[in-house]
GUKE-656806 format. One record per residue: chain; x, y, z of N, C-alpha, C in turn; residue in one letter. Coordinates in steps of 0.05 Angstrom, whole numbers, plus 5000, padded with zeros to 4 digits. Layout:
BEGIN
PT   ch    n.X    n.Y    n.Z   ca.X   ca.Y   ca.Z    c.X    c.Y    c.Z   aa
PT    A      X      Y      Z      X      Y      Z      X      Y      Z    A
...
//
This chain:
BEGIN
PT   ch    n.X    n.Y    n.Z   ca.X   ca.Y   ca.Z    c.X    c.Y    c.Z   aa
PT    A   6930   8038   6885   6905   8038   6900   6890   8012   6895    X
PT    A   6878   8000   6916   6864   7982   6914   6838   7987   6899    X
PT    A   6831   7968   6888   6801   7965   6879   6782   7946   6894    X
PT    A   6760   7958   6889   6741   7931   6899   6719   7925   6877    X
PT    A   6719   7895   6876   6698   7895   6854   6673   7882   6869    X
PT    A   6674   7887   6898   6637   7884   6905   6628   7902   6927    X
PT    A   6595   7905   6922   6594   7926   6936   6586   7915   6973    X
PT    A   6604   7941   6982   6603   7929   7016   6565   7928   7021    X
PT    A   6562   7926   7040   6536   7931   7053   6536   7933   7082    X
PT    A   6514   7958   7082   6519   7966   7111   6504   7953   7127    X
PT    A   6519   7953   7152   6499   7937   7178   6476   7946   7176    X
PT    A   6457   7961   7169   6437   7969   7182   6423   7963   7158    X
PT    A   6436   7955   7137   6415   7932   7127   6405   7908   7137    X
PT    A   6435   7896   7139   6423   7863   7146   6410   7863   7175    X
PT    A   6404   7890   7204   6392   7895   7216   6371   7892   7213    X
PT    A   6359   7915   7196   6327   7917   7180   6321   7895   7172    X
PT    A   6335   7883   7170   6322   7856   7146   6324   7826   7168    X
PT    A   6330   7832   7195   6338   7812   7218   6312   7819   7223    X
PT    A   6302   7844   7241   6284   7861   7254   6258   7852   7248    X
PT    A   6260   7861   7214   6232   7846   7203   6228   7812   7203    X
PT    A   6251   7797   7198   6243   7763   7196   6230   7760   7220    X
PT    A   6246   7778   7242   6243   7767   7273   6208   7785   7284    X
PT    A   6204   7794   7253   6175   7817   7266   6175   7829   7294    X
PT    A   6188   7848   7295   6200   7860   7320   6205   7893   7295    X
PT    A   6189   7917   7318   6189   7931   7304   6211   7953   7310    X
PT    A   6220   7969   7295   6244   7986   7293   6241   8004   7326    X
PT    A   6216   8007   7337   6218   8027   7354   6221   8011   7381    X
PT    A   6208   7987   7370   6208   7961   7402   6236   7950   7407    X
PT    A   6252   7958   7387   6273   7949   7387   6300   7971   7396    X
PT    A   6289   7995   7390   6312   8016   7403   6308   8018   7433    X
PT    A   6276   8018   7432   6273   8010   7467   6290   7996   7479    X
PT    A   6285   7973   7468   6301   7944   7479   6330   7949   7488    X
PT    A   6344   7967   7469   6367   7966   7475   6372   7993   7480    X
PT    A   6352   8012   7491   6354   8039   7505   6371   8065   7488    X
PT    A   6365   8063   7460   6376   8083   7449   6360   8098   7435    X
PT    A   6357   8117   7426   6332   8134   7414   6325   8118   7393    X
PT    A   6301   8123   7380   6280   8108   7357   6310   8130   7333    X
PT    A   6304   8148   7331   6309   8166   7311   6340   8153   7303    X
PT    A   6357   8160   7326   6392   8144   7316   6388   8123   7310    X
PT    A   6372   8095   7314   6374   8073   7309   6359   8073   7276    X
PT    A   6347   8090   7268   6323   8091   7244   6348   8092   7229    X
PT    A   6366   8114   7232   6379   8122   7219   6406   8105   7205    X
PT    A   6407   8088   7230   6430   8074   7220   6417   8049   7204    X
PT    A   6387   8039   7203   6378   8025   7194   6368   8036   7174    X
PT    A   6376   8060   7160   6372   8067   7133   6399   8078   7126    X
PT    A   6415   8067   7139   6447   8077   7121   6445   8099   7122    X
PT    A   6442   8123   7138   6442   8149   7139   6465   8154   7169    X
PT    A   6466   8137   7181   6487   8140   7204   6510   8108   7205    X
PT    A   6536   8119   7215   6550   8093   7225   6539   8078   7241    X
PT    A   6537   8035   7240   6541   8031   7270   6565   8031   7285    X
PT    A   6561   8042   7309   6584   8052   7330   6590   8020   7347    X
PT    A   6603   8013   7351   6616   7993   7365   6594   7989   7394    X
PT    A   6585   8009   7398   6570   7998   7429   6547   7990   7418    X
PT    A   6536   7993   7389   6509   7995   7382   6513   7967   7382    X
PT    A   6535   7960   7371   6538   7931   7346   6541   7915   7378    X
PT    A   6539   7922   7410   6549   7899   7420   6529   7907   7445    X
PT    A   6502   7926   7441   6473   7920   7451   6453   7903   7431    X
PT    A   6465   7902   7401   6449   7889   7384   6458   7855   7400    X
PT    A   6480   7856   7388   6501   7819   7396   6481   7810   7422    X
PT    A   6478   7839   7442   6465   7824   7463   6435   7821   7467    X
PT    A   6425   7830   7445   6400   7827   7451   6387   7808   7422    X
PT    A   6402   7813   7405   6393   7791   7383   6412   7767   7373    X
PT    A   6438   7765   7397   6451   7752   7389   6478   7745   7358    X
PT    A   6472   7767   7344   6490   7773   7332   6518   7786   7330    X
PT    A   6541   7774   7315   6563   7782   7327   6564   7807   7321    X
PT    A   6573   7827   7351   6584   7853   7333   6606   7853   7324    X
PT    A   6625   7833   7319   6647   7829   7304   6639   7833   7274    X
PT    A   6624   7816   7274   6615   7817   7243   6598   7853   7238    X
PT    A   6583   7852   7253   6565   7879   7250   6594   7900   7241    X
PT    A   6619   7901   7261   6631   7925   7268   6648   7923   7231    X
PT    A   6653   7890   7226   6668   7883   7197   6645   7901   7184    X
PT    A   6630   7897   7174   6608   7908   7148   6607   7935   7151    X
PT    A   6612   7952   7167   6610   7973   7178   6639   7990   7173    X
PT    A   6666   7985   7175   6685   7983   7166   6685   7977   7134    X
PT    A   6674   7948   7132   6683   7950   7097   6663   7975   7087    X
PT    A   6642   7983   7095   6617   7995   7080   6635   8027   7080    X
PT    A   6646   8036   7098   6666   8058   7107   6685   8066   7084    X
PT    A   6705   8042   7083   6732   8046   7065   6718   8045   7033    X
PT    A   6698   8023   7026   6686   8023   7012   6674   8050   6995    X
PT    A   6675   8079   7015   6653   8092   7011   6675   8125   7012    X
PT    A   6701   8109   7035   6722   8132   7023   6740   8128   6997    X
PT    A   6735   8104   6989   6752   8103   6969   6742   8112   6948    X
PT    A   6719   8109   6940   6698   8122   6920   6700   8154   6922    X
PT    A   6700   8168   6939   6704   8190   6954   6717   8204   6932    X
PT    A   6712   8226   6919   6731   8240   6898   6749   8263   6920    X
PT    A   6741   8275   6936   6756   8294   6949   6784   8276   6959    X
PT    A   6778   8249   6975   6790   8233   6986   6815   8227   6967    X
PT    A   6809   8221   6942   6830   8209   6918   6838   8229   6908    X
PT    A   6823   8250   6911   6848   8277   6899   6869   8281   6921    X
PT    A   6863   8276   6947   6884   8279   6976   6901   8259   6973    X
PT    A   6893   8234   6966   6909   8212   6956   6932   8208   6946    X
PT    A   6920   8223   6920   6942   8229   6890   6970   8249   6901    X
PT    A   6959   8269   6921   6978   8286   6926   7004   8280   6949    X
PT    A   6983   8250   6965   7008   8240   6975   7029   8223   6970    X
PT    A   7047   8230   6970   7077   8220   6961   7081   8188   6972    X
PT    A   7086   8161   6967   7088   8140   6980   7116   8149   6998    X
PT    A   7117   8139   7017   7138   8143   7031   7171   8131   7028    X
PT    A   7166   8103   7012   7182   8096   6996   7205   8117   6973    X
PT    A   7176   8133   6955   7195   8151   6939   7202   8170   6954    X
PT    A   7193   8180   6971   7204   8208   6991   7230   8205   6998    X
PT    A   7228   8182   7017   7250   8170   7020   7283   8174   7003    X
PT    A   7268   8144   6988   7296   8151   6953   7299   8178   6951    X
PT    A   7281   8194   6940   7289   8222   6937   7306   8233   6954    X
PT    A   7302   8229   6986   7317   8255   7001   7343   8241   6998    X
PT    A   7347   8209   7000   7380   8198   7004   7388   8203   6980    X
PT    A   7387   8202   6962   7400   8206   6931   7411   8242   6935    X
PT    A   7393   8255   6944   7395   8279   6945   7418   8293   6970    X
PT    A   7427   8268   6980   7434   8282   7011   7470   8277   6998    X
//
């Protein structure tokens, strides 16, 4: 299993923290790009994913890539299943397909 030794960060930080430089407020801004105040709050407090259409009404309205938005959003994800204990106990129980493999030919 891979490790990571830094922590991801989610888009809807470096959002919040765009939003405010640009003093443009969280609600003027879901307007702007026609999505409810409440889903956009949410993802700007790491309580929701950004979804790919979000990350590419932001690109168009503040000019940021949603490439990058959709990357941070992804690493912040794997980041957050890997930590995941339910996730790594499902993990542990899967067999690499490599040994499955060896096993069944040796066996056949």
């Amino acid at each position: 299993m891979v490790q990571n030794t830094f922590n991801a960060t989610h888009p809807g930080e470096v959002l919040k923290d765009e939003l405010e430089a640009r003093g443009i407020s969280q609600k003027e801004f879901a307007k702007c790009i026609g999505v409810p105040y409440t889903m956009f709050n949410d993802i700007l407090n790491q309580r929701r994913p950004l979804s790919v259409t979000i990350a590419l009404l932001v690109e168009q309205a503040l000019g940021i890539s949603a490439d990058l938005l959709v990357g941070l959003q992804t690493d912040y994800s794997m980041q957050r299943a890997r930590n995941d204990e339910s996730i790594k106990k499902r993990m542990r129980a899967v067999q690499q397909l490599s040994t499955s493999i060896s096993t069944v030919l040796a066996s056949a």
